[in-house]
Backbone as JSON Lines, residues from 0, in Angstrom:
{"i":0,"aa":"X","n":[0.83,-1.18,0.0],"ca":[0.0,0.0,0.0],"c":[0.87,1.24,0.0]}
{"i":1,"aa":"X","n":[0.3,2.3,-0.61],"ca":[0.99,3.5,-0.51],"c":[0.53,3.97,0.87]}
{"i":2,"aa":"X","n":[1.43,5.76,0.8],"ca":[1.11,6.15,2.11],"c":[0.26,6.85,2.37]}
{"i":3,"aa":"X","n":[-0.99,6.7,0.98],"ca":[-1.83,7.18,1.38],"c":[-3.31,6.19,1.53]}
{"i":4,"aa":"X","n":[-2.94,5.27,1.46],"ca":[-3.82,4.03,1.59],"c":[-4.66,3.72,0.3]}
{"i":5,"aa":"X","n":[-4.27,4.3,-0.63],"ca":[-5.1,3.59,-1.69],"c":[-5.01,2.16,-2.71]}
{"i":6,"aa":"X","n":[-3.74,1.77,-2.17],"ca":[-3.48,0.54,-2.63],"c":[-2.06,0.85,-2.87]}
{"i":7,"aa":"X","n":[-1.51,-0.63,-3.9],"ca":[-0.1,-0.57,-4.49],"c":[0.32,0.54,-5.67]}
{"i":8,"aa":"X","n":[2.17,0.55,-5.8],"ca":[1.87,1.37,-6.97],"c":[1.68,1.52,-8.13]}
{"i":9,"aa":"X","n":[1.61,2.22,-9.17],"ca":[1.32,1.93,-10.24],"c":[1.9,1.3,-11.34]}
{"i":10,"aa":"X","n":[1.21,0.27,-12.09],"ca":[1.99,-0.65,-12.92],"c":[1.52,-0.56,-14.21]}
{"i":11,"aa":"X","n":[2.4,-0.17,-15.07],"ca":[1.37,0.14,-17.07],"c":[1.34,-1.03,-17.14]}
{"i":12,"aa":"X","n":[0.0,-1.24,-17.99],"ca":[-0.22,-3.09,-18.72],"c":[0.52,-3.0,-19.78]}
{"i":13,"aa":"X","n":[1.0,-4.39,-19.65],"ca":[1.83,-4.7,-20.64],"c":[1.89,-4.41,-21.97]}
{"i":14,"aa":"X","n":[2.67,-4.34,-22.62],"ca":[2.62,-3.67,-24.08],"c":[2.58,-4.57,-24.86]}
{"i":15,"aa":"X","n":[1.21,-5.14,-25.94],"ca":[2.07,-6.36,-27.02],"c":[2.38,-5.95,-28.06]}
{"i":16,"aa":"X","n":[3.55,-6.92,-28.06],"ca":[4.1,-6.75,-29.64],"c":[3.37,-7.0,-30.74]}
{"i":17,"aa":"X","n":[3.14,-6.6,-31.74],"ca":[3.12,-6.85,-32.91],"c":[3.84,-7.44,-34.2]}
{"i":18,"aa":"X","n":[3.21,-8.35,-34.22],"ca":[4.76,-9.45,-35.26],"c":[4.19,-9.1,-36.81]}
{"i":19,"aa":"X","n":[2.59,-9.32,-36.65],"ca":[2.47,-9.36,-38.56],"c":[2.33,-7.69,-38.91]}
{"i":20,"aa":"X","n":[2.38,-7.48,-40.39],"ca":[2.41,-6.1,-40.77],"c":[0.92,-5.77,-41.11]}
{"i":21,"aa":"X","n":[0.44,-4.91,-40.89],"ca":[-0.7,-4.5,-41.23],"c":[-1.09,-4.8,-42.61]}
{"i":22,"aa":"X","n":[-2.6,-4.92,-42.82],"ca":[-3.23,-5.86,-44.32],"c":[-3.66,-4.32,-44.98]}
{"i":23,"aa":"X","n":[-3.32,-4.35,-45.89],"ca":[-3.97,-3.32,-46.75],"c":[-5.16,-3.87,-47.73]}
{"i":24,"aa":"X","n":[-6.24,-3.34,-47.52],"ca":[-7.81,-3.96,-48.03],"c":[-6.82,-3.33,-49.65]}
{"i":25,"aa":"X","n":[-7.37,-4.51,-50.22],"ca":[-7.79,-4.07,-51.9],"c":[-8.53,-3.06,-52.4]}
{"i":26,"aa":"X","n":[-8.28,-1.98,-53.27],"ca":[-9.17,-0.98,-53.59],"c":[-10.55,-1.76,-54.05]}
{"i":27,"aa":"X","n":[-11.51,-1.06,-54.12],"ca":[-12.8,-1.31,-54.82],"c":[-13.13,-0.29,-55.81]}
{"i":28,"aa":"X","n":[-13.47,-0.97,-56.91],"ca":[-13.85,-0.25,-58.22],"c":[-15.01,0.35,-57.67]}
{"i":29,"aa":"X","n":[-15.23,1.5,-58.15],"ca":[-16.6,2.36,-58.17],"c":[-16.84,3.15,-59.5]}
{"i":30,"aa":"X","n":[-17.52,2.31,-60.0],"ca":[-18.84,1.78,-60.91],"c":[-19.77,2.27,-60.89]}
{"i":31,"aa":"X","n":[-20.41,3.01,-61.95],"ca":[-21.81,3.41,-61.36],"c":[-22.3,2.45,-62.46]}
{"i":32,"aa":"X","n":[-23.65,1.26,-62.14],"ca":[-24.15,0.33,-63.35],"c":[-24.18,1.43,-64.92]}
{"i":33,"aa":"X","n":[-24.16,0.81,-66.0],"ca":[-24.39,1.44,-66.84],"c":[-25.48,2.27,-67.48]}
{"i":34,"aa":"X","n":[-26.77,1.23,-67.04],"ca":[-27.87,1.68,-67.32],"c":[-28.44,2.96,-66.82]}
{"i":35,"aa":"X","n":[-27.84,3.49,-65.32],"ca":[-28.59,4.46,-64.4],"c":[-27.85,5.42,-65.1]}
{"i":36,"aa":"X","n":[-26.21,5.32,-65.42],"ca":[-26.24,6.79,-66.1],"c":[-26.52,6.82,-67.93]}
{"i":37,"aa":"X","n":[-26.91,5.89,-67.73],"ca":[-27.75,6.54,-69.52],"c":[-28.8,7.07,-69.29]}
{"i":38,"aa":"X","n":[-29.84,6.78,-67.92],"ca":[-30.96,7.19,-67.56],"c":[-30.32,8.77,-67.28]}
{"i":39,"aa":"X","n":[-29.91,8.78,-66.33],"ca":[-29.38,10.12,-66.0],"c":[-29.07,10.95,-66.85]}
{"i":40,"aa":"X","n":[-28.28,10.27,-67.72],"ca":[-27.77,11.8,-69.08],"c":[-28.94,12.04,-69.81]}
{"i":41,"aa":"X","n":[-29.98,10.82,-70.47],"ca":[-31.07,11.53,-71.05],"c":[-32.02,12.06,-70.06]}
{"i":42,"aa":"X","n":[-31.84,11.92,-68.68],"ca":[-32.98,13.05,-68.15],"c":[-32.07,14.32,-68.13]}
{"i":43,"aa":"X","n":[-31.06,14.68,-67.97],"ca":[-30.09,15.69,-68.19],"c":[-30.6,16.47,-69.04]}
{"i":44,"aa":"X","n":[-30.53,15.68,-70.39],"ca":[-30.7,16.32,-71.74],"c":[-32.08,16.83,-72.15]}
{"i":45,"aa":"X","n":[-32.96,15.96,-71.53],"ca":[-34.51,16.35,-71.74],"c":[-34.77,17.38,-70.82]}
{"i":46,"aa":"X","n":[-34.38,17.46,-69.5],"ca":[-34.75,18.34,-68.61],"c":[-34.26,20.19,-69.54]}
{"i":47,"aa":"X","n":[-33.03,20.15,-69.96],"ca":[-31.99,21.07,-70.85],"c":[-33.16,21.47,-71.25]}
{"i":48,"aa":"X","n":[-33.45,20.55,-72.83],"ca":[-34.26,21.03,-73.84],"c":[-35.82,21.6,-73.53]}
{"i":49,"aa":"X","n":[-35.93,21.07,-72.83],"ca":[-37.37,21.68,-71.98],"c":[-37.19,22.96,-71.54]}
{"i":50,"aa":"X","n":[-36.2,23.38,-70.66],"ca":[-35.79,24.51,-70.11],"c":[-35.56,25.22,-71.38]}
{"i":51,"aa":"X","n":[-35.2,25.05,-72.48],"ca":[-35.15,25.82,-73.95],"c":[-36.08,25.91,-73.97]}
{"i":52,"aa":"X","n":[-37.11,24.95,-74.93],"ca":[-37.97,25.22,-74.92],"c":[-39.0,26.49,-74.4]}
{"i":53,"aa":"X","n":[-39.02,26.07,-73.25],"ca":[-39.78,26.98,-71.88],"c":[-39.57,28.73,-72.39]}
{"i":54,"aa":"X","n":[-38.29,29.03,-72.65],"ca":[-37.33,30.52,-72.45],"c":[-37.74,30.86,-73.9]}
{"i":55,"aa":"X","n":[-37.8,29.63,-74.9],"ca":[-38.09,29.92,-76.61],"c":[-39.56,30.65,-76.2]}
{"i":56,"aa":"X","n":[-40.45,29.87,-75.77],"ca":[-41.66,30.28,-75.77],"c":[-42.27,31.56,-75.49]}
{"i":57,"aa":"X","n":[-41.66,31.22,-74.07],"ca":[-41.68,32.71,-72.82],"c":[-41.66,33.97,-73.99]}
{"i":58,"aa":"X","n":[-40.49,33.67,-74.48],"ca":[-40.09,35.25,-75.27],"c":[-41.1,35.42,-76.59]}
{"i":59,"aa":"X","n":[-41.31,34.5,-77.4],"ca":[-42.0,35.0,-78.27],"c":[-43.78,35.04,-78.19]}
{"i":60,"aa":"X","n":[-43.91,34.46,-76.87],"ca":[-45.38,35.03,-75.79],"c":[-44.8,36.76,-75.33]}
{"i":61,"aa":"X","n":[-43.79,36.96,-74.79],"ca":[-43.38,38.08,-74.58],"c":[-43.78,39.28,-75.82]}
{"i":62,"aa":"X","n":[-43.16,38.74,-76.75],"ca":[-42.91,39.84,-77.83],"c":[-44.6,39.62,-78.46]}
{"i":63,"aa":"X","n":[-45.06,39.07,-78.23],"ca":[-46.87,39.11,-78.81],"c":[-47.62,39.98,-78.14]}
{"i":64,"aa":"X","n":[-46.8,40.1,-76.73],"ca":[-47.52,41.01,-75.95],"c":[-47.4,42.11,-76.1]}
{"i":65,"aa":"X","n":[-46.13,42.62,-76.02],"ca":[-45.69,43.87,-76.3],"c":[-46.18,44.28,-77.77]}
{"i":66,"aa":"X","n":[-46.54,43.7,-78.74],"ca":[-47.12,44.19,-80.02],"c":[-48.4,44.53,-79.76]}
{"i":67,"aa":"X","n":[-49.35,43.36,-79.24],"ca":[-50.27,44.11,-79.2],"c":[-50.93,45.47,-78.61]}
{"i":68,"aa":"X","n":[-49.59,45.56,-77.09],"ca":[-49.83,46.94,-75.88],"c":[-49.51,48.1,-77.28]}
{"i":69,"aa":"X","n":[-48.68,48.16,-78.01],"ca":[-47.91,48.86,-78.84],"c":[-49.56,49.12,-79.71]}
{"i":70,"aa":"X","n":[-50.08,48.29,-80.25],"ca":[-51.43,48.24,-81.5],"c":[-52.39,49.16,-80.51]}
{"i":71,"aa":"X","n":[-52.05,49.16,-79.26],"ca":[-53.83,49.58,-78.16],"c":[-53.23,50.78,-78.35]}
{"i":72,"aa":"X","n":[-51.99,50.93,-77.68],"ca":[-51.18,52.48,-77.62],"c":[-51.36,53.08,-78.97]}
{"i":73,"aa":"X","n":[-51.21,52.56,-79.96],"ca":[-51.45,53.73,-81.21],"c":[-52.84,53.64,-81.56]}
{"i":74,"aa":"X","n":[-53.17,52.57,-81.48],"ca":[-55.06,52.97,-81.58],"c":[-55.9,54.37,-80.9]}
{"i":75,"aa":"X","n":[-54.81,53.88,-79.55],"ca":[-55.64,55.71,-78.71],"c":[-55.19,56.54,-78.6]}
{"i":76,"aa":"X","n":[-53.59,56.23,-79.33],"ca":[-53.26,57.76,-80.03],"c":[-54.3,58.54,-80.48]}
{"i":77,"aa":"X","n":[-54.85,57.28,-81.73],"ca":[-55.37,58.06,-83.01],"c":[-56.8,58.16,-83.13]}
{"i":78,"aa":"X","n":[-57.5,57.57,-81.45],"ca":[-58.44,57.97,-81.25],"c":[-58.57,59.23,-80.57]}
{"i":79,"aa":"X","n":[-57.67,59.24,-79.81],"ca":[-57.22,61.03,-79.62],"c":[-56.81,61.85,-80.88]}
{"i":80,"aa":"X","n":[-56.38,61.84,-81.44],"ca":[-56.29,62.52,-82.6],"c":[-57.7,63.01,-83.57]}
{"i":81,"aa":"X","n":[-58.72,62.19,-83.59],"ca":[-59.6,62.57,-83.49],"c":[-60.94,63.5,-83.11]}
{"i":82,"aa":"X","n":[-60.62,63.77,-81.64],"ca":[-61.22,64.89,-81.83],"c":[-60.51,66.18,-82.04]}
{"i":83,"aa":"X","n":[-59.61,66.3,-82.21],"ca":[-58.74,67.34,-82.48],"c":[-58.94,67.7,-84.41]}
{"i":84,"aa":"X","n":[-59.22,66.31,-84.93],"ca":[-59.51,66.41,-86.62],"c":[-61.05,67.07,-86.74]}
{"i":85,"aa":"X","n":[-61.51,66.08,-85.86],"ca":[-63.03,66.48,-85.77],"c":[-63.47,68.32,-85.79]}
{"i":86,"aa":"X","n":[-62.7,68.54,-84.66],"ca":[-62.74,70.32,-84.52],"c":[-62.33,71.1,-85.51]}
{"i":87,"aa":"X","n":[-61.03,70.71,-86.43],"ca":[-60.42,71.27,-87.72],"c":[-61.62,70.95,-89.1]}
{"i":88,"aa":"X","n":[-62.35,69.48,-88.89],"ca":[-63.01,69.25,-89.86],"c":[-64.24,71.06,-90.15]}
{"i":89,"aa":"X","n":[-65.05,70.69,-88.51],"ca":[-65.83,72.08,-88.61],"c":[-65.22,73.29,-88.8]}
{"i":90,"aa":"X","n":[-64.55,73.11,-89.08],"ca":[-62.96,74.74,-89.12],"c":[-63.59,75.26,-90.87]}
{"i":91,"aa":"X","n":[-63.38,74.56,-92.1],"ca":[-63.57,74.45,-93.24],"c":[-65.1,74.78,-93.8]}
{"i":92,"aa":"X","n":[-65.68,74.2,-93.17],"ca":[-67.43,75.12,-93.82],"c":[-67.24,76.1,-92.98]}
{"i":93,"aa":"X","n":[-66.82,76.28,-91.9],"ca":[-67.06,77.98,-91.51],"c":[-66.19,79.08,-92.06]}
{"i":94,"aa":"X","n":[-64.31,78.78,-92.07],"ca":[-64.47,79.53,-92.42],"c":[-64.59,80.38,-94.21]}
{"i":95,"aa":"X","n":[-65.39,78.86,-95.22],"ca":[-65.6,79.34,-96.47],"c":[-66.75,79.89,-96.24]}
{"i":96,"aa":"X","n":[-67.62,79.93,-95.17],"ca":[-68.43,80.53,-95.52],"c":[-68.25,82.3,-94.55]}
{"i":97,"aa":"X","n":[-67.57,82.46,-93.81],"ca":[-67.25,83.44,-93.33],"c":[-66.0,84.03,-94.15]}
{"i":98,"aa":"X","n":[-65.68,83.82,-95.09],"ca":[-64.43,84.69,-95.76],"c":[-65.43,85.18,-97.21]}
{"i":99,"aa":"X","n":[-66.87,84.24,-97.48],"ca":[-67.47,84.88,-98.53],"c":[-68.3,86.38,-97.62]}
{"i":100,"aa":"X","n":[-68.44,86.24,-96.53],"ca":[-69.08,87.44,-96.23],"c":[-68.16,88.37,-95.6]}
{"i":101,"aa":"X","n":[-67.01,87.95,-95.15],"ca":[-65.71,89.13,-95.02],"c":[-65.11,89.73,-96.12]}
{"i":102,"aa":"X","n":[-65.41,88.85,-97.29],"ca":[-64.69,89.24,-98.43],"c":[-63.45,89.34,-98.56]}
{"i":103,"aa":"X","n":[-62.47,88.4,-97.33],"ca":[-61.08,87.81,-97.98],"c":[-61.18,87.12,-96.47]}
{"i":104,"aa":"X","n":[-59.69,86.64,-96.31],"ca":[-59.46,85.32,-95.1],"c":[-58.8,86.58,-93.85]}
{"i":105,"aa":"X","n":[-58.24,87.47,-94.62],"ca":[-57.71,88.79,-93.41],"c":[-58.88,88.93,-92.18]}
{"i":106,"aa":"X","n":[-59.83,88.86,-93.0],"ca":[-61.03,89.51,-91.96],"c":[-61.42,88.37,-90.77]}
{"i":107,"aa":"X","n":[-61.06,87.63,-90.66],"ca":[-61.58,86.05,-90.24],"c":[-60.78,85.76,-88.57]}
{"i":108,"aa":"X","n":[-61.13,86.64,-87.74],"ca":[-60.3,86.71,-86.72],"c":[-60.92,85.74,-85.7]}
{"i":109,"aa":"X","n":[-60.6,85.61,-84.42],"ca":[-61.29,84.61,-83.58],"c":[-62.76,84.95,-83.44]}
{"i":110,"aa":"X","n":[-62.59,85.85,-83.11],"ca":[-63.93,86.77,-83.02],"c":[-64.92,86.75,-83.47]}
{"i":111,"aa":"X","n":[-64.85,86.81,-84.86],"ca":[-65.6,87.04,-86.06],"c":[-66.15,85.31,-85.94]}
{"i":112,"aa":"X","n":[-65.09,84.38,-85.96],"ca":[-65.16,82.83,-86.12],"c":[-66.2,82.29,-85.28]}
{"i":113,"aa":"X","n":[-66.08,83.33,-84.28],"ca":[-67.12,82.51,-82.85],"c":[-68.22,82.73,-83.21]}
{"i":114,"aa":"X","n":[-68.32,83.95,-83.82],"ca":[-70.02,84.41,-84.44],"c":[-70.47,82.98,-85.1]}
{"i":115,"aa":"X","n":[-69.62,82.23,-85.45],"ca":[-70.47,81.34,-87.07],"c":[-70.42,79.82,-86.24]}
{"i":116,"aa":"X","n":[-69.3,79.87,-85.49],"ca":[-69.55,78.54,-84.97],"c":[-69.19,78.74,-83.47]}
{"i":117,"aa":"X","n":[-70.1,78.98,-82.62],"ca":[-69.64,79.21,-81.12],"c":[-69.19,77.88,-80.35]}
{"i":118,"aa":"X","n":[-69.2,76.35,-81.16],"ca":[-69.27,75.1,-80.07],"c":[-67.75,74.89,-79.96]}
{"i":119,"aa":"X","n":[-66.65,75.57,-80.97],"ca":[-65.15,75.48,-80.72],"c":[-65.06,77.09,-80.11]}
{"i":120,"aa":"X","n":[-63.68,76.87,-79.08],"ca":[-62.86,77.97,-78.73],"c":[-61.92,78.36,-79.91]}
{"i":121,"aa":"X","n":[-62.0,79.72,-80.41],"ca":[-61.06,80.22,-81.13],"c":[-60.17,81.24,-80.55]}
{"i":122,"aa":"X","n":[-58.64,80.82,-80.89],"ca":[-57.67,81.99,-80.13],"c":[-57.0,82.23,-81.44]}
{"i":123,"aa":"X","n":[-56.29,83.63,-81.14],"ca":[-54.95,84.04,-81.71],"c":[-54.01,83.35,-81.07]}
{"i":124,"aa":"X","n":[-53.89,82.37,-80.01],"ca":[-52.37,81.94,-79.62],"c":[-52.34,80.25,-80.18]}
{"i":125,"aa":"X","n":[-51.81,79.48,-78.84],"ca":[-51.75,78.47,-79.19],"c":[-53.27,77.76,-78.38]}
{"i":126,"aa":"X","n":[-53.24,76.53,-79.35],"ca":[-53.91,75.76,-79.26],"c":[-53.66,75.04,-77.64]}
{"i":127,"aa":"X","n":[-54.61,74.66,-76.68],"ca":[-54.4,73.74,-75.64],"c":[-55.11,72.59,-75.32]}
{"i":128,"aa":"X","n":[-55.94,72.26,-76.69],"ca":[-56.72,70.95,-76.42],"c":[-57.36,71.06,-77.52]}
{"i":129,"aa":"X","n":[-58.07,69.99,-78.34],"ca":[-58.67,69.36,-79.28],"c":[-60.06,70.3,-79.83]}
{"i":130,"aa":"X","n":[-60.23,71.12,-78.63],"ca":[-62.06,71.93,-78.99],"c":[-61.44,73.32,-78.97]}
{"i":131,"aa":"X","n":[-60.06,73.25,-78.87],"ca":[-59.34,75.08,-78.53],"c":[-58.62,75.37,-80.27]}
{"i":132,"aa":"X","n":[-59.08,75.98,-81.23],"ca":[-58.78,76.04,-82.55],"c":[-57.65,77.55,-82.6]}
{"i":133,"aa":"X","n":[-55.83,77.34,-82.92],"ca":[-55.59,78.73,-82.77],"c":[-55.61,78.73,-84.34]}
{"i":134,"aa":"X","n":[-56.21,80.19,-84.9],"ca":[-56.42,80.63,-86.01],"c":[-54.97,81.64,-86.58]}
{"i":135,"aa":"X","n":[-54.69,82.11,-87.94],"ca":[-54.06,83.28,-88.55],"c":[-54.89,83.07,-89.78]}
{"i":136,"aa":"X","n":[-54.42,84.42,-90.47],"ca":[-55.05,84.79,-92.07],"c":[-54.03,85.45,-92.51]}
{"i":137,"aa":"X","n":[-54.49,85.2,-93.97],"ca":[-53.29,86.37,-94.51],"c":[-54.01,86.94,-95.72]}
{"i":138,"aa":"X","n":[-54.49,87.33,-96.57],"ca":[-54.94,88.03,-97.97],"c":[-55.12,86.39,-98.64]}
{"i":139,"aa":"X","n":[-54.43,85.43,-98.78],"ca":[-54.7,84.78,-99.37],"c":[-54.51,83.27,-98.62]}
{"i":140,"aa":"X","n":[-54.41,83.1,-97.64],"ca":[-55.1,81.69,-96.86],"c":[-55.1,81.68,-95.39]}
{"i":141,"aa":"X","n":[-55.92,80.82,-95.28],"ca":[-56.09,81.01,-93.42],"c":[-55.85,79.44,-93.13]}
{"i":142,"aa":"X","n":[-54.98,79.16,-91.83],"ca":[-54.74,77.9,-91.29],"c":[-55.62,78.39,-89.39]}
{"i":143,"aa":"X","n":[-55.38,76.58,-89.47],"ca":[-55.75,76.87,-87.87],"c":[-54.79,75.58,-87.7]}
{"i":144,"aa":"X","n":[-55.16,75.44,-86.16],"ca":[-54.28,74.07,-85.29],"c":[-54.99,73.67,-84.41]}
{"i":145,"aa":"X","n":[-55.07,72.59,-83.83],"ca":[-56.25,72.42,-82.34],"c":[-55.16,70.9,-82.11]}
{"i":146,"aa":"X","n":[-54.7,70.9,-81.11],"ca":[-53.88,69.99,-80.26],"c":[-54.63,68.5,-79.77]}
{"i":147,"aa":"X","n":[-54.19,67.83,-79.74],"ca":[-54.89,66.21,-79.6],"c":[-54.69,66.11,-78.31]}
{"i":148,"aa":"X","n":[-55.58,65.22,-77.76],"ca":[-55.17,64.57,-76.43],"c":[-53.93,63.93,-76.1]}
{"i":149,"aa":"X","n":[-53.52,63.33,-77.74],"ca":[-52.28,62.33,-77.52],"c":[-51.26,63.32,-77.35]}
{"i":150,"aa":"X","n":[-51.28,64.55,-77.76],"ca":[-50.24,65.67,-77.4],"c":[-49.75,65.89,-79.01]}
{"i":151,"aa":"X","n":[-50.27,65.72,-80.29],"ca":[-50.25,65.79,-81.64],"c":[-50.97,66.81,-81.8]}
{"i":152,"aa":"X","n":[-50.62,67.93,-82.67],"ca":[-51.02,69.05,-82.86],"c":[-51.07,68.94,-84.79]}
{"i":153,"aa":"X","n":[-52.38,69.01,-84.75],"ca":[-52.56,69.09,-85.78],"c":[-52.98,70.15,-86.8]}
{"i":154,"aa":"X","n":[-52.85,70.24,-88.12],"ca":[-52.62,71.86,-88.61],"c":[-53.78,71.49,-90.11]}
{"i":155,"aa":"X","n":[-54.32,72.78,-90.05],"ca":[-55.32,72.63,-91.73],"c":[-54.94,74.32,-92.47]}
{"i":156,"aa":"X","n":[-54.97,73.87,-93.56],"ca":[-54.61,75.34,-94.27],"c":[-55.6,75.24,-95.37]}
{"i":157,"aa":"X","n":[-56.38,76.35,-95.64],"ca":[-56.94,76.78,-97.03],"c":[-56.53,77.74,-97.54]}
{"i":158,"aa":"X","n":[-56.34,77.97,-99.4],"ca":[-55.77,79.15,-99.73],"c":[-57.27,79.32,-100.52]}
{"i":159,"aa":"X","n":[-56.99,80.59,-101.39],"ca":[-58.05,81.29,-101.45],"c":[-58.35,80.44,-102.74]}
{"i":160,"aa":"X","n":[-57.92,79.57,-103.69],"ca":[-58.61,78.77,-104.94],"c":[-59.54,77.82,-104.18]}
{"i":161,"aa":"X","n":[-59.6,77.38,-102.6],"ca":[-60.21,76.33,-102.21],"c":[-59.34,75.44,-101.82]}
{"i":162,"aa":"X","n":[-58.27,75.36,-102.13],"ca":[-57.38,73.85,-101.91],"c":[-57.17,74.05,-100.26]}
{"i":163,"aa":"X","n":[-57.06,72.75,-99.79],"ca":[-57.06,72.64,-98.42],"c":[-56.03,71.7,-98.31]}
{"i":164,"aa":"X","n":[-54.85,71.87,-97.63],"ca":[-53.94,71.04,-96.9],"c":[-53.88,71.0,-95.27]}
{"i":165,"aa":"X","n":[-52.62,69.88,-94.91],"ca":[-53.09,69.02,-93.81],"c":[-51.75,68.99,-93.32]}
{"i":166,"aa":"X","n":[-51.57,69.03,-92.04],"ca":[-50.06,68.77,-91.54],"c":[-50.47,68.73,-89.92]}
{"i":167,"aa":"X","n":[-49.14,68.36,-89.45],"ca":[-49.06,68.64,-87.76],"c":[-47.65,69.04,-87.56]}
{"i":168,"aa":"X","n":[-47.18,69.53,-86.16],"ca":[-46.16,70.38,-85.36],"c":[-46.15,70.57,-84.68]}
{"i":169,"aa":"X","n":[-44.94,71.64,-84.4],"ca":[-45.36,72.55,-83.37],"c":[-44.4,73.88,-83.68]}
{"i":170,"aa":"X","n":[-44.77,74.77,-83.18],"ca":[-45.8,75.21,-82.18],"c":[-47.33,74.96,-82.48]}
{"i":171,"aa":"X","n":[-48.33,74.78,-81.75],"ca":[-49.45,74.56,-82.09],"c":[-50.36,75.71,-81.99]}
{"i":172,"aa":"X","n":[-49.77,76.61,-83.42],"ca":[-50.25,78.07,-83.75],"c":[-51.14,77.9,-85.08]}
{"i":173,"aa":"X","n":[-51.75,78.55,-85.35],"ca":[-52.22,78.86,-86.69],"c":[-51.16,79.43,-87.48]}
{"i":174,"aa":"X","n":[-50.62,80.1,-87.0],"ca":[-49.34,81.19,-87.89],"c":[-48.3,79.52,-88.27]}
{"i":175,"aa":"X","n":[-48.27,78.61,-87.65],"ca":[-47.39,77.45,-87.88],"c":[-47.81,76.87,-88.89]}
{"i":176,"aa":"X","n":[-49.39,76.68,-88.67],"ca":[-49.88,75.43,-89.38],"c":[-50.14,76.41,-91.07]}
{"i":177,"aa":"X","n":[-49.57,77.86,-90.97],"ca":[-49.57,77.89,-92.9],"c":[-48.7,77.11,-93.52]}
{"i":178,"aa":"X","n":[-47.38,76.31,-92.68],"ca":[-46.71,75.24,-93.45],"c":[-47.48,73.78,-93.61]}
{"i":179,"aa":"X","n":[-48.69,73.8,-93.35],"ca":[-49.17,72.54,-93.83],"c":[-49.19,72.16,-95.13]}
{"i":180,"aa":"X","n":[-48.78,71.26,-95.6],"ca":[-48.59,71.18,-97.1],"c":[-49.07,69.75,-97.53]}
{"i":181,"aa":"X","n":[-49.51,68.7,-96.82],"ca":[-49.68,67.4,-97.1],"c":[-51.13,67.25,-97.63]}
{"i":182,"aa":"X","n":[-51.73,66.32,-98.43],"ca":[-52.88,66.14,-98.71],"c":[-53.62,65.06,-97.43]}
{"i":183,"aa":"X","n":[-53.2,65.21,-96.91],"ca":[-54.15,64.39,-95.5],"c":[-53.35,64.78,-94.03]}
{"i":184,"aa":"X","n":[-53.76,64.43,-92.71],"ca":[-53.44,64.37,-92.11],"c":[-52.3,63.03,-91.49]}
């Protein structure tokens, strides 16, 4: 016993030797069967082409859309544009028939214009909406302009043989729209 009573002293267990050399396991092939990766590469490849597919589609569903937003957007352009033609249309019987009783297009001021047709606004400036007509004259033709909703300002000119041309611009003046020169709007 020691001197502290817990028994004898300490003894390491024996150590054994080792005589044979350690076995080294044989590698093992790793194989995947043949069949699972042929399965595998054609789901690979199908899953791929699908995902093409999918992105082919997407986009030219995409671009159908955007044509048609594009077809609505200019449709209500040019249904806005409309009443702005509409107002220029009544522009033409009034003022041929107000330049036969002024006796030229000089005389044909806003003023005078409102007398013959009071349901449009007529100015000397610019035009600010589709029912607002700005007028000029000169000895030998008078234009006006009246502005669209779509923000198209459109222009009519008559000279004194009758011929009537068609344009748009800006400024959206009468004094502008004597460069109308097109046979339509």
């Amino acid at each position: 016993m020691d001197d502290l009573g817990f028994g004898g002293p300490y003894q390491a267990p024996p150590v054994r030797a080792e005589t044979a050399e350690p076995s080294i396991a044989p590698a093992r092939s790793r194989t995947l069967p043949t069949g699972k990766v042929m399965v595998g590469a054609i789901l690979g490849v199908v899953v791929a082409l699908g995902a093409f597919y999918f992105l082919v589609l997407a986009d030219k569903g995409g671009k159908a859309v955007a044509a048609q937003n594009q077809q609505a957007l200019d449709t209500a352009g040019q249904a806005n544009d409309l009443d702005a033609e509409t107002s220029l249309r009544q522009v033409a019987p009034v003022v041929a028939a107000a330049e036969v009783e002024a006796g030229s297009f000089s005389a044909l001021t806003p003023q005078e214009l409102e007398n013959y047709e009071p349901s449009l606004t007529w100015t000397g400036g610019a035009s600010t909406g589709p029912e607002i007509v700005s007028v000029a004259s000169t000895d030998t033709a008078f234009a006006a302009a009246a502005l669209s909703d779509s923000g198209t300002c459109l222009w009519l000119k008559q000279n004194a043989s009758g011929a009537t041309t068609y344009g748009s611009g800006q400024p959206c003046t009468g004094k502008a729209a004597m460069a109308a020169s097109a046979a339509s709007w």
